[in-house]
GUMI-788936 format. One line per 2 residues: number of its first residue (from 1); their letters; for each residue x, y, z of C-alpha. Coordinates in Angstrom, 2 decimals, padded with zeros to 5 digits. Layout:
N
NUM	a	X,Y,Z  ...
END
This chain:
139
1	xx	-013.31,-075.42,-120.74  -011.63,-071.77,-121.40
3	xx	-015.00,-071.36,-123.71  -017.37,-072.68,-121.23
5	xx	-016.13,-070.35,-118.23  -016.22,-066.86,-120.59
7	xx	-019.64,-068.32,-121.41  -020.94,-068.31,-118.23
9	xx	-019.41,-065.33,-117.09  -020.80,-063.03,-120.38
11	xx	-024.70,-065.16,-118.96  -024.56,-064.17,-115.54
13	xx	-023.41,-060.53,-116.25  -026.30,-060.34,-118.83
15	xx	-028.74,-062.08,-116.22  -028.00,-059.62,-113.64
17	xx	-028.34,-056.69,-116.19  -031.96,-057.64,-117.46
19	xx	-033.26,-058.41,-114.43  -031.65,-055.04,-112.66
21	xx	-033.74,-053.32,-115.79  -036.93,-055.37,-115.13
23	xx	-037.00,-053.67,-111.51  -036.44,-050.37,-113.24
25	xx	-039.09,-050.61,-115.94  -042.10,-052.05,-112.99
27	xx	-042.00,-048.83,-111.48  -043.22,-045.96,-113.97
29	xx	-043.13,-043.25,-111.13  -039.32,-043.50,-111.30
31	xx	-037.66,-040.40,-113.96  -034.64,-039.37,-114.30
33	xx	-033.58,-040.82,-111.10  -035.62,-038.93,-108.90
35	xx	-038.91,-041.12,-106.99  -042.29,-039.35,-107.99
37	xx	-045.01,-040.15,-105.76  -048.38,-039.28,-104.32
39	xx	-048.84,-039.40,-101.01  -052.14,-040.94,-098.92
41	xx	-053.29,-039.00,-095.77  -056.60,-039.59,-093.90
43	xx	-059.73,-037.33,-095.22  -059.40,-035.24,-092.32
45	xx	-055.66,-034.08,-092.46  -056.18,-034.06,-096.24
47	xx	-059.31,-031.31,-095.82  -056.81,-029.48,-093.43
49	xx	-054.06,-029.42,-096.08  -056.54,-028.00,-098.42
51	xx	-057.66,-025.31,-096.26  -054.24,-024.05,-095.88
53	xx	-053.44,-024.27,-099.88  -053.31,-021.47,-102.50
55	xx	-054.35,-022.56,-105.64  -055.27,-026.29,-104.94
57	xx	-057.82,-028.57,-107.01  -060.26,-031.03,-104.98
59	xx	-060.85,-034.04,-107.68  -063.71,-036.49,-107.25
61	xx	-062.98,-038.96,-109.45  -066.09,-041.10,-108.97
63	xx	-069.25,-041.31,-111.25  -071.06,-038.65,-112.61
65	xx	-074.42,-040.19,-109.85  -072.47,-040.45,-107.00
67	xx	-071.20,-036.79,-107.91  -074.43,-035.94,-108.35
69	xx	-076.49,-037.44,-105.18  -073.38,-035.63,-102.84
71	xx	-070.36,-033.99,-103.06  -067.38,-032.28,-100.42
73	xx	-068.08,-028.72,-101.41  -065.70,-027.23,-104.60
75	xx	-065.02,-030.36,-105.21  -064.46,-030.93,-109.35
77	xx	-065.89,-034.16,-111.07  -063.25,-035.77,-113.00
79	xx	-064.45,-039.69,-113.58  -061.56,-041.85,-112.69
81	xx	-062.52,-044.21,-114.98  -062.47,-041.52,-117.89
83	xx	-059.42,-039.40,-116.92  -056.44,-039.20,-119.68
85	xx	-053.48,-037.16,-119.51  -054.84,-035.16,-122.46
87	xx	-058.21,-034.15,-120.20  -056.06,-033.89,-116.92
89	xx	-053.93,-031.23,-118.61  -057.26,-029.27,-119.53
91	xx	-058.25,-029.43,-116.42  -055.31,-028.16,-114.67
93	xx	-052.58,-027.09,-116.67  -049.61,-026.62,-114.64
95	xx	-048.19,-029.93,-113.21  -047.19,-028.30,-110.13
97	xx	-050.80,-027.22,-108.66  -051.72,-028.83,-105.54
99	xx	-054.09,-031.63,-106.00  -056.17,-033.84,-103.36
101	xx	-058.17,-036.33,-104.82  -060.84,-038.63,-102.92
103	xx	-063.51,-041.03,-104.02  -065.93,-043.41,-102.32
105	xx	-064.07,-046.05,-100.28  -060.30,-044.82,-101.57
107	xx	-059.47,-047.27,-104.62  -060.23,-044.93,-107.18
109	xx	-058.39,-042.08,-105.33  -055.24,-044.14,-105.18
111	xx	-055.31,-045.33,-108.94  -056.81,-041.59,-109.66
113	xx	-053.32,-040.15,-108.26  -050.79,-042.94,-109.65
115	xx	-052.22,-041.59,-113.17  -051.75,-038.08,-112.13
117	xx	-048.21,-039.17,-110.77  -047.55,-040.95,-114.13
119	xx	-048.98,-037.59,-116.44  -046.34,-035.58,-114.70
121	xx	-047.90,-033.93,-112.11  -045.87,-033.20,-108.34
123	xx	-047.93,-032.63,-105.76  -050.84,-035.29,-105.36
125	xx	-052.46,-036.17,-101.51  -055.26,-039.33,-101.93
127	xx	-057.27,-038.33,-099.08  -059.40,-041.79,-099.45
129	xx	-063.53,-041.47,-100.00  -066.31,-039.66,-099.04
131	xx	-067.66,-042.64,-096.18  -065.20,-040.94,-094.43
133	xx	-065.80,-037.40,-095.18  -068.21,-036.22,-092.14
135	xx	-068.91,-032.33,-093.36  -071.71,-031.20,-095.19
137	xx	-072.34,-032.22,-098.87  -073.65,-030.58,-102.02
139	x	-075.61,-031.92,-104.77
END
């Protein structure tokens, strides 16, 4: 009986442990106990952010023709379903630039910036997609 209580006692510690470090390991953004995140704002306080930035990157991430057929002004192509960390850190080299990233509808954006999130980068606003984007475009 001595044997069967330790038993259970050594299980449930080791249950709690593992499933305290499942939680842990389900959310990448978390390092060295400190919450990285991106944060979502609508198109139009995300364009005003911009405006008052130094040094911030506009990403499109969607295809190379919807790029093409219309674009928010200075905006940079990088293909959401092409980015890697190794292109990302081409592209902008210091993980503490300011970037906004936007796409069609605002799926892309969002898994666009959990990537840039998970290479390292700090400051990342999803500003959604371009429906909602009422300026002028470029081509």
């Amino acid at each position: 009986m001595k044997n069967l209580k330790k038993f259970c006692t050594i299980l449930l510690f080791a249950l709690i442990n593992f499933s305290c470090a499942a939680k842990e390991s389900q959310n990448p953004q978390k390092k060295e106990g400190v919450m990285n995140s991106y944060i979502s704002v609508s198109m139009e306080n995300g364009l005003k952010m911009l405006s008052e930035s130094k040094n911030a990157v506009l990403l499109d991430v969607r295809r190379i023709d919807e790029y093409n057929s219309g674009h928010i002004p200075e905006s940079i192509l990088f293909t959401n379903e092409t980015m890697t960390q190794e292109k990302a850190e081409k592209l902008i080299p210091s993980k503490n630039t300011k970037i906004f990233v936007y796409c069609r509808s605002g799926r892309r954006s969002k898994e666009a910036s959990k990537k840039l999130i998970e290479y390292g980068y700090k400051n990342v606003v999803e500003i959604g997609g371009i429906l909602d984007y009422s300026g002028k475009l470029e081509n």
